[in-house]
N, C-alpha and C positions, 0 to 999 in steps of 0.2 A: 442503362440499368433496366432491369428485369422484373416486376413487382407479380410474385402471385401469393397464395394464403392456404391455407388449409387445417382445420382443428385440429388438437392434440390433445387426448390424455394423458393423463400423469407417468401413466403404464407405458405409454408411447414415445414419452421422453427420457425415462429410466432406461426404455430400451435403445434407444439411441445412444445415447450414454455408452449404454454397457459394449456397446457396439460398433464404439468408435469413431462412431459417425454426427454427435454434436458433443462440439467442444468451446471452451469457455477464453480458448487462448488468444483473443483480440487484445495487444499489449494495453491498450485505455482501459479498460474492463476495471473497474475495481475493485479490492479483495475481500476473499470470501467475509461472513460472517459480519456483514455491515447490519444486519435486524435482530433485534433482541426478541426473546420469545412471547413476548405480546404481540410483536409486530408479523412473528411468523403463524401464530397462532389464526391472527384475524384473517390471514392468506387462505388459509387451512378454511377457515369458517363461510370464508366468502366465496368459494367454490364450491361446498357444497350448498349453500343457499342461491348460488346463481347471481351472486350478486357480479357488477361490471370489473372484469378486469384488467387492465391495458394489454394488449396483445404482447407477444415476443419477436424479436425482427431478428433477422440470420440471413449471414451471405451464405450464398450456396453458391457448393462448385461439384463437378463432375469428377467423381474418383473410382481409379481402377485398382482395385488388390483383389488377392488370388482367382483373378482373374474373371472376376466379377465387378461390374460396373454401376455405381450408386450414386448417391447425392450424400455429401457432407455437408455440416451446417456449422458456420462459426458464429455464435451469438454476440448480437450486438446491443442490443439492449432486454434486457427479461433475468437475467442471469440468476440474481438473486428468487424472483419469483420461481425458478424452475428447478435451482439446488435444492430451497426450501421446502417444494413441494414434495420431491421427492426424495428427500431425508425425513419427511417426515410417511412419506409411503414403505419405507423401508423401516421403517419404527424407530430411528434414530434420535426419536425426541418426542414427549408427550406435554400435551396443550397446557401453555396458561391456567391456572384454575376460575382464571375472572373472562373465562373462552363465551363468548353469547352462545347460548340454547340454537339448535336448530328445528324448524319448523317441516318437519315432512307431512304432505300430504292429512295437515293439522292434527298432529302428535309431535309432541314439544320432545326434542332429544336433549339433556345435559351432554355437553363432551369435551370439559376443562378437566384436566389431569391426565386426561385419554391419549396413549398412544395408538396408531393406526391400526392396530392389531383388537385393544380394544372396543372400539366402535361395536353400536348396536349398528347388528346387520343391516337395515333400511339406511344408515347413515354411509356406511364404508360404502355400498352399491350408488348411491349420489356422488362421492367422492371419485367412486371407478370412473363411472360415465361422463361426469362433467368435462368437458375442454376448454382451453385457450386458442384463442387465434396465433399462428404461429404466420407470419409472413417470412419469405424468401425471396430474397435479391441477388439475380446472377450478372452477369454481366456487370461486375459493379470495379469501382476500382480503388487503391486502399486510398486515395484522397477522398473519395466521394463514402467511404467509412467513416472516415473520423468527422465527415464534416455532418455526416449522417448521427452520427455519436453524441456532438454537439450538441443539433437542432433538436434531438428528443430530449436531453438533460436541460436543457436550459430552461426551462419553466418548470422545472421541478429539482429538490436539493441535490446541490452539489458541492461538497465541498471547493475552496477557491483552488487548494491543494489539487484535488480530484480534476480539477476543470485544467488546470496547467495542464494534465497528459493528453487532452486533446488539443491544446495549443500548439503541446511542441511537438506533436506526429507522434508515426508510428516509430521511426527508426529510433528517434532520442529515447521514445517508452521501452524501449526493449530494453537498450542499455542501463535506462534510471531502474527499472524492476528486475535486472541483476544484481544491481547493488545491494539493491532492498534484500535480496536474498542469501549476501553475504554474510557469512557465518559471524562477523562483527556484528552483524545488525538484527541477527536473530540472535548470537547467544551472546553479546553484551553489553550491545548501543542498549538503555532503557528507554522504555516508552510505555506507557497504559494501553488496555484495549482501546478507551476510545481513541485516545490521539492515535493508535494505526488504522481505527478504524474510518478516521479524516482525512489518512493519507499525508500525518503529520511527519511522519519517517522520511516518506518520499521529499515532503518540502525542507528537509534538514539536509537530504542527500543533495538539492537542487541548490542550496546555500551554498555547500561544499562546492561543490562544480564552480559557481560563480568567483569563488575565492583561487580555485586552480586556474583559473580561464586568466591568462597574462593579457590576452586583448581585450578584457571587459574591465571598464572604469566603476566601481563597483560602487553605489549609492545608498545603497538601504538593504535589510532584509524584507521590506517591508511586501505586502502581497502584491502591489502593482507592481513593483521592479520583477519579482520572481516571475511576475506572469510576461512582463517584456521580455524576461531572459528568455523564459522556454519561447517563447516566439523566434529570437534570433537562434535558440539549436536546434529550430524547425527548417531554419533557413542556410545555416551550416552549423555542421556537427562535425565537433573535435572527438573524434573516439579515443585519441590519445592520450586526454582529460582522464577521459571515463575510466581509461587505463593506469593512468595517475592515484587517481582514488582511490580504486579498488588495492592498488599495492600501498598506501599508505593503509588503508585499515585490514590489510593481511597482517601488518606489520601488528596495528595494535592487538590483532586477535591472538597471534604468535604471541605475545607478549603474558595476555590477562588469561589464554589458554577459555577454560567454560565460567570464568567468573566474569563478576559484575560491578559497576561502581556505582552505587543509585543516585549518586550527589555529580560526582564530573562528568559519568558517561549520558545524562539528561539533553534533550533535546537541544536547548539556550547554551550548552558547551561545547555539545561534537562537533560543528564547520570547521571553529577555531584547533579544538584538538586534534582532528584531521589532519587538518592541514599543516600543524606542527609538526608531524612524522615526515611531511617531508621537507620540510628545516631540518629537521635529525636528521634526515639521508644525506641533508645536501653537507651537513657539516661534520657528515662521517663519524656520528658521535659511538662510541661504544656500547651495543645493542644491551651487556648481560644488565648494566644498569638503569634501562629502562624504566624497569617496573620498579626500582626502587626510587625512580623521580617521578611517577605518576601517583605512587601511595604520596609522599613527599607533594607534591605542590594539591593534591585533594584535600590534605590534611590543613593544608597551610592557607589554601581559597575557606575553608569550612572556620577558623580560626582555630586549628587543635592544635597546632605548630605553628615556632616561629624563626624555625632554625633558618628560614631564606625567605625573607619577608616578599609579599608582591601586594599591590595595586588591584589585581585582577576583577575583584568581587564590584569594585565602583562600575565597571564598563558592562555589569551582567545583571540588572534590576530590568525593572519591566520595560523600560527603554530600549532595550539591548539590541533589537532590531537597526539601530540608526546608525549612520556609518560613521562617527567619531566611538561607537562603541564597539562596533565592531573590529576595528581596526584596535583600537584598545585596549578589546582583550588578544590580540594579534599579538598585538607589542610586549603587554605583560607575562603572558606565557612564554613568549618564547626569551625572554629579557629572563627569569626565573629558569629555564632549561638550560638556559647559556652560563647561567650562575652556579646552576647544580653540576653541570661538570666541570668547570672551571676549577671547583673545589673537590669534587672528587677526582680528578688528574691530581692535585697539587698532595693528596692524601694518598694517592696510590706513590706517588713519585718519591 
């Protein structure tokens, strides 16, 4: 490994950007929009006042397009300090209004509400000029990333969630942030900003997986198991799971089309419901009535119905993590689907 440094203005990172040449795509990286605008604002405040702030680290590699030869940078740690800075250069957001005063050359500037554009002139010219230390790592290799990845997060917050994808490597993250990106999981797994912003999604997807996985004895949801798991898909990786998965929740997405269910489709539900699509595949059950036993056992877990009574709601309180509940609600779902068509054969017949 290769270690050199060199300053960067905000204008210099933009342009990179713009340029193809740093990118944000290290599959551990976590997703965008983790700082609320306080948090972006003081970034903002603290470069122009100079105050200290952690360098940004990027592998660099040697790349050749239209026949020009350059350095690309994959960011490994900084991410967030470098989108923010420059969304907020490109005026795509204006400060906090409780933004601290900046002190130039002692004339006190207000610049809370202020987007970039705004700024008194002496302000925006400290802003231009100021840099970060940008360090670059060539010769590096993607084990010595991620363990590089590690050792800067670990004394600063991480979610346990967030820490799993450097546990379980590069290859298992790429796969888990496909899923993440599955049209189920954006338009109708639910989740808050903050729980995506913990990486709550990803450790719902990581549940699922453990529940597909026929070689894994399954113990708990709990965060120590999750974090063992992703240890052993660091050590082999079934893509075939991950292939599993994904066509179980094409199934549900086909099904609910751009809607949403804000009670079943909830975090503490999806493994189990997942994983019940492929109990349906496996028991060949007839697709058109799906959705009319997903409305049907939502209504009947919430108590609005009782037309096919189930168990289910006992296994899913704040315990729900522990594996007599998870399996629990394992049993109850799918003891309830096997009900609903049992009786919708015998109505159609």
């Amino acid at each position: 490994m290769i270690k050199a440094s060199m300053p960067m203005s905000v204008s210099k990172f933009e342009k990179l950007i713009k340029d193809e040449r740093l990118n944000f795509d290290f599959p551990i990286q976590r997703a965008d929009e983790q700082w609320n605008l306080k948090q972006k604002s003081l970034l903002v405040q603290s470069l122009i006042v100079d105050y200290f702030i952690p360098p940004v680290v990027t592998a660099s590699e040697v790349e050749t397009k239209d026949n020009k030869t350059a350095n690309t940078y994959c960011v490994l740690d900084g991410k967030q300090r470098i989108t923010n800075l420059v969304s907020y250069f490109k005026g795509e957001y204006a400060l906090h209004p409780d933004t601290p005063p900046v002190n130039i050359e002692n004339t006190y500037f207000s610049i809370g509400k202020m987007k970039y554009e705004d700024l008194p002139e002496p302000v925006r010219i400290e802003f231009q000029t100021k840099t970060l230390n940008m360090y670059y790592l060539s010769d590096i290799t993607e084990e010595e990333k991620v363990e590089l990845y590690y050792r800067l997060n670990n004394g600063v917050y991480l979610s346990v969630h967030q820490k799993n994808k450097a546990v379980m490597g590069v290859n298992a993250s790429i796969e888990l942030n496909k899923l993440s990106e599955h049209p189920f999981m954006v338009k109708n797994a639910y989740f808050t900003p903050t729980q995506k912003r913990k990486g709550e999604d990803q450790a719902v997807l990581l549940q699922t997986i453990m529940l597909f996985d026929e070689e894994y004895e399954l113990k708990s949801f709990a965060s120590d198991e999750l974090s063992k798991y992703a240890g052993k898909l660091r050590e082999e990786m079934n893509e075939g799971i991950f292939k599993a998965v994904e066509k179980a929740m094409s199934l549900l997405n086909d099904v609910y089309g751009d809607s949403t269910d804000k009670f079943l489709l909830r975090k503490i539900n999806l493994p189990t419901l997942i994983y019940t699509m492929k109990y349906f595949e496996d028991k060949a059950y007839d697709k058109q009535y799906l959705i009319d036993w997903l409305i049907l056992f939502s209504a009947t877990v919430q108590g609005e119905s009782n037309e096919i009574p189930t168990n289910y709601k006992e296994f899913a309180g704040s315990w729900g993590i522990k594996k007599v509940n998870v399996e629990g609600r394992l049993e109850s779902i799918t003891k309830h689907l096997d009900e609903f068509y049992s009786q919708k054969v015998k109505v159609e017949v």
